[in-house]
C-alpha positions in Angstrom: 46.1 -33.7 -13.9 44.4 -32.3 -16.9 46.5 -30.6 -20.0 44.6 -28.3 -22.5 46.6 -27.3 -25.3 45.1 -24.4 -26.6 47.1 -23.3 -29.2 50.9 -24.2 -30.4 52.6 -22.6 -33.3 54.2 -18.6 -34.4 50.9 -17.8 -34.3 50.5 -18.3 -30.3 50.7 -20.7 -27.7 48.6 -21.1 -24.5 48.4 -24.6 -22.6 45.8 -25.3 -19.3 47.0 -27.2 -16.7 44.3 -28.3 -14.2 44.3 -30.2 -11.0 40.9 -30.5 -8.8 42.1 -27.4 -6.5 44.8 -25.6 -8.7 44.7 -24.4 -12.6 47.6 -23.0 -14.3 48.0 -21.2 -17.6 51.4 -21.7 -19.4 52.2 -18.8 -22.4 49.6 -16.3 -23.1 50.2 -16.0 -26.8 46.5 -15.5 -27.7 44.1 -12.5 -27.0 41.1 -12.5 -24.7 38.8 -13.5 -27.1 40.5 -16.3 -28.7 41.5 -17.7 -25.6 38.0 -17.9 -24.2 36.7 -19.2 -27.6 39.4 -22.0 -27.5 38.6 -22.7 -23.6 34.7 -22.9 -24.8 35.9 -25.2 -27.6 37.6 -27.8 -25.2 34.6 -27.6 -22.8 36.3 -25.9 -20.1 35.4 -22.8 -18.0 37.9 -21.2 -16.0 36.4 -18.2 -13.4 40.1 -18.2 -11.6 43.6 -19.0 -12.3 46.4 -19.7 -9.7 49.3 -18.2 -11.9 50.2 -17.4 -15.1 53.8 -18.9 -16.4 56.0 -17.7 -19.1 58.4 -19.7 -20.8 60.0 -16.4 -22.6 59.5 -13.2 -24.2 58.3 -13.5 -27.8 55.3 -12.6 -28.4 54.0 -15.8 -29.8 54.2 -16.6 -26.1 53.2 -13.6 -24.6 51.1 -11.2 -26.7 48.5 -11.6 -25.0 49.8 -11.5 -21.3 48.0 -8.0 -20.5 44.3 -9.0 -21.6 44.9 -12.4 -19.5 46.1 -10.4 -16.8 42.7 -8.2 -17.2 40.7 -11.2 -17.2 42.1 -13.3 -14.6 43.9 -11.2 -12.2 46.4 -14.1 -11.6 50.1 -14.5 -10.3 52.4 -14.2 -12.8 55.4 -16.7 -12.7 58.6 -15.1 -14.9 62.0 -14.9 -14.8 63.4 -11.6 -14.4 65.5 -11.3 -17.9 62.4 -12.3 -19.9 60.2 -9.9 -17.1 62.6 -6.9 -18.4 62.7 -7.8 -22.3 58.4 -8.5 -21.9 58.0 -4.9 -20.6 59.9 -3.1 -23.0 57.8 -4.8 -25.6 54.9 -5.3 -24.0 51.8 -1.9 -23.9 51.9 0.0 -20.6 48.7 -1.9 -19.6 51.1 -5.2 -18.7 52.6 -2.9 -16.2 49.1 -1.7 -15.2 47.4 -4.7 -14.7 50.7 -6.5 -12.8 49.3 -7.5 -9.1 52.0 -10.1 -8.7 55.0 -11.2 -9.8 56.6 -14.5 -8.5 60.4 -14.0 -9.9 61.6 -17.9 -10.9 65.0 -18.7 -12.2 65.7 -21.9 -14.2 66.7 -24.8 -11.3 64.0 -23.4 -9.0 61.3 -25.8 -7.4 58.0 -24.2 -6.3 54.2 -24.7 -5.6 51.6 -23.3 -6.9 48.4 -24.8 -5.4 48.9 -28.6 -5.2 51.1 -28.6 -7.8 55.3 -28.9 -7.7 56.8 -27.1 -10.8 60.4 -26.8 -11.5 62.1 -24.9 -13.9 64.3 -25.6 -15.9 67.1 -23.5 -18.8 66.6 -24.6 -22.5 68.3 -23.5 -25.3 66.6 -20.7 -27.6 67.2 -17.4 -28.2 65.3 -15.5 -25.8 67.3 -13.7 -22.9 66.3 -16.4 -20.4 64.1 -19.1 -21.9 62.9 -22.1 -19.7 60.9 -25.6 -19.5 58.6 -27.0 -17.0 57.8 -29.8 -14.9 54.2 -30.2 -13.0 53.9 -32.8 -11.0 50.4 -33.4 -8.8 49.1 -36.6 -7.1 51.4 -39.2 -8.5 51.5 -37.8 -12.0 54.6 -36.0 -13.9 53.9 -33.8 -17.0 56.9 -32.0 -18.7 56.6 -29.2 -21.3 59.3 -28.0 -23.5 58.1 -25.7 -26.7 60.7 -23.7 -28.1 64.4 -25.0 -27.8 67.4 -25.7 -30.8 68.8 -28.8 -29.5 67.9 -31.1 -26.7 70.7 -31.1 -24.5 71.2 -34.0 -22.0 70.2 -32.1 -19.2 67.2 -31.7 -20.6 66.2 -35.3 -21.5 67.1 -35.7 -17.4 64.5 -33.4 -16.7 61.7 -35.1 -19.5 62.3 -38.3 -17.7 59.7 -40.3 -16.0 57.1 -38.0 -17.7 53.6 -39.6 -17.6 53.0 -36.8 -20.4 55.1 -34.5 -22.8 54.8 -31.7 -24.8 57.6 -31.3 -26.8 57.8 -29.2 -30.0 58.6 -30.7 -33.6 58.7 -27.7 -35.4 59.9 -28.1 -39.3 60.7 -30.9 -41.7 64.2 -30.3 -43.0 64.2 -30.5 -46.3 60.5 -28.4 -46.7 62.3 -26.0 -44.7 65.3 -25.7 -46.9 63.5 -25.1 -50.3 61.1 -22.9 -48.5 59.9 -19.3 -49.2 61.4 -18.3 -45.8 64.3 -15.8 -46.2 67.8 -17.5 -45.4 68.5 -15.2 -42.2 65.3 -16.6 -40.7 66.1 -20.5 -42.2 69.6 -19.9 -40.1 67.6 -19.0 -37.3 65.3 -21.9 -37.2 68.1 -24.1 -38.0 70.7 -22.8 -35.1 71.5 -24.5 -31.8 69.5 -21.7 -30.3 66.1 -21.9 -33.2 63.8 -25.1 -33.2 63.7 -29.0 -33.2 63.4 -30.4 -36.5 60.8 -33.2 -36.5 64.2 -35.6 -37.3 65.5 -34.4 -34.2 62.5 -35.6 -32.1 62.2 -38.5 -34.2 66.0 -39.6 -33.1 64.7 -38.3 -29.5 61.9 -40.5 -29.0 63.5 -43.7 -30.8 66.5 -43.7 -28.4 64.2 -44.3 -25.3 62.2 -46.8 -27.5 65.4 -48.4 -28.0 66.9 -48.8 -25.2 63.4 -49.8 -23.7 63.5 -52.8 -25.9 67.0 -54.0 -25.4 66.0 -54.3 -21.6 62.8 -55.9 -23.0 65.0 -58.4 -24.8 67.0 -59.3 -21.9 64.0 -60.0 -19.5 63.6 -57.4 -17.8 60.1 -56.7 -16.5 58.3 -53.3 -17.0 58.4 -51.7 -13.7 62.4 -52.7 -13.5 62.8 -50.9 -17.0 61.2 -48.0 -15.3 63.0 -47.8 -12.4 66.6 -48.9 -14.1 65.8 -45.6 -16.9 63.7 -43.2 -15.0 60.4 -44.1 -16.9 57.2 -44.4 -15.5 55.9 -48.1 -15.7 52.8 -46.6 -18.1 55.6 -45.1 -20.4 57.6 -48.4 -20.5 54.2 -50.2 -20.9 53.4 -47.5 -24.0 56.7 -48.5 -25.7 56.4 -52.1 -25.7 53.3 -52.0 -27.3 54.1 -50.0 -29.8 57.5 -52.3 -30.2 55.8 -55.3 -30.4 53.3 -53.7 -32.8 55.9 -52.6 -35.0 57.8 -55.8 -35.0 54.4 -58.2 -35.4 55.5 -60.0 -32.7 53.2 -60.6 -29.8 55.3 -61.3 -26.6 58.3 -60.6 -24.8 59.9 -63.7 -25.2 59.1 -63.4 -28.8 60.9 -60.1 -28.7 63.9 -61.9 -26.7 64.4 -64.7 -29.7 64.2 -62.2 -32.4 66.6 -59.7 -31.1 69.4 -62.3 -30.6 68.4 -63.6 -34.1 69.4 -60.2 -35.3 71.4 -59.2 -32.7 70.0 -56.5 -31.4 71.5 -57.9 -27.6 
């Protein structure tokens, strides 16, 4: 499985996913000729896509829905409350160039080509935002780009990912002082806005955590992974960037300094 991350950011956001038989396009937040300048850019030519999916309505994510539509003549993959709000903002040639709609709702399982997607709800405000899962031959990728909090059902849903895209969108204090007005600074802020980059900080250090403690106390890798729903390449990426961090060079090095400081 191949990710392409186009673009991410208020200014659009488009990812490529690609197995050998299926490709899939994920927000459509760029025009036609941005998009295929970007695609040139990362080496990649796509003549046909399996479906186009939408994570929700604003137009960072979906401005540029009709022209991929034009190009592409693909599937679309939507919800129906972020369908309705997308055509009341969206130009009459959305509806025009529609050959296909696939309506998903957030818990749903589907396929697309040879590749098993779920969706799932996030919190943002949008009238029905969601996150993904892919998974293809072995390999799990989950994508979450716009949501205010990460709710425990959600880290269920990022675990065992062999990849992640997950969104940290603003540093706290730069956001604070800002030139932004304060209604969009509440907005950004809000259970329902964006992660702050502490947030995901505080995210990724639990799993890193808890990965070591099981470290500590002997456990091997492919246990951790099991034991916490972590692919044994995740587990195996945390440890080495544990050990790095602590200059130590082996687990049982790891085990001695973590009762010295009681960490176990």
């Amino acid at each position: 499985m191949r990710v392409s991350i186009l673009a991410s950011g208020s200014s659009g956001n488009i990812t490529l996913l690609e197995t050998e038989r299926t490709r899939l396009l994920v927000d459509a937040g760029l025009g036609k000729r941005e998009t295929l300048a970007r695609l040139a850019a990362a080496g990649r030519t796509v003549e046909q896509l399996d479906g186009i999916l939408i994570t929700h309505e604003h137009t960072d994510h979906c401005n540029g829905l009709p022209q991929m539509l034009g190009l592409w003549k693909a599937p679309l993959y939507v919800t129906e409350p972020t369908m309705d709000a997308m055509q009341r903002m969206l130009p009459v040639t959305f509806g025009k160039r529609l050959k296909r709609v696939e309506t998903i709702q957030p818990g749903q399982h589907f396929a697309v080509g040879d590749i098993d997607v779920h969706a799932f709800a996030i919190p943002h405000d949008a009238a029905d935002p969601i996150g993904f899962t892919f998974r293809s031959n072995g390999a799990k990728m989950a994508m979450v780009t716009d949501l205010g909090y990460m709710p425990e059902l959600v880290k269920v849903h990022l675990r065992a990912a062999d990849c992640l895209v997950l969104e940290s969108n603003h540093d706290l204090d730069m956001l604070k002082v800002g030139p932004y007005p304060w209604v969009v600074k509440q907005r950004v802020l809000s259970r329902t806005g964006h992660l702050s980059n502490h947030a995901v900080s505080e995210y990724l250090s639990d799993r890193e955590f808890e990965v070591l403690k099981l470290l500590a106390a002997g456990k091997s890798v492919s246990d951790i992974g099991e034991q916490i729903s972590l692919s044994a390449s995740t587990v195996s990426t945390y440890r080495a960037r544990i050990l790095t961090k602590m200059n130590l060079k082996t687990n049982a090095d790891l085990t001695l300094y973590s009762v010295e400081h009681k960490l176990i």
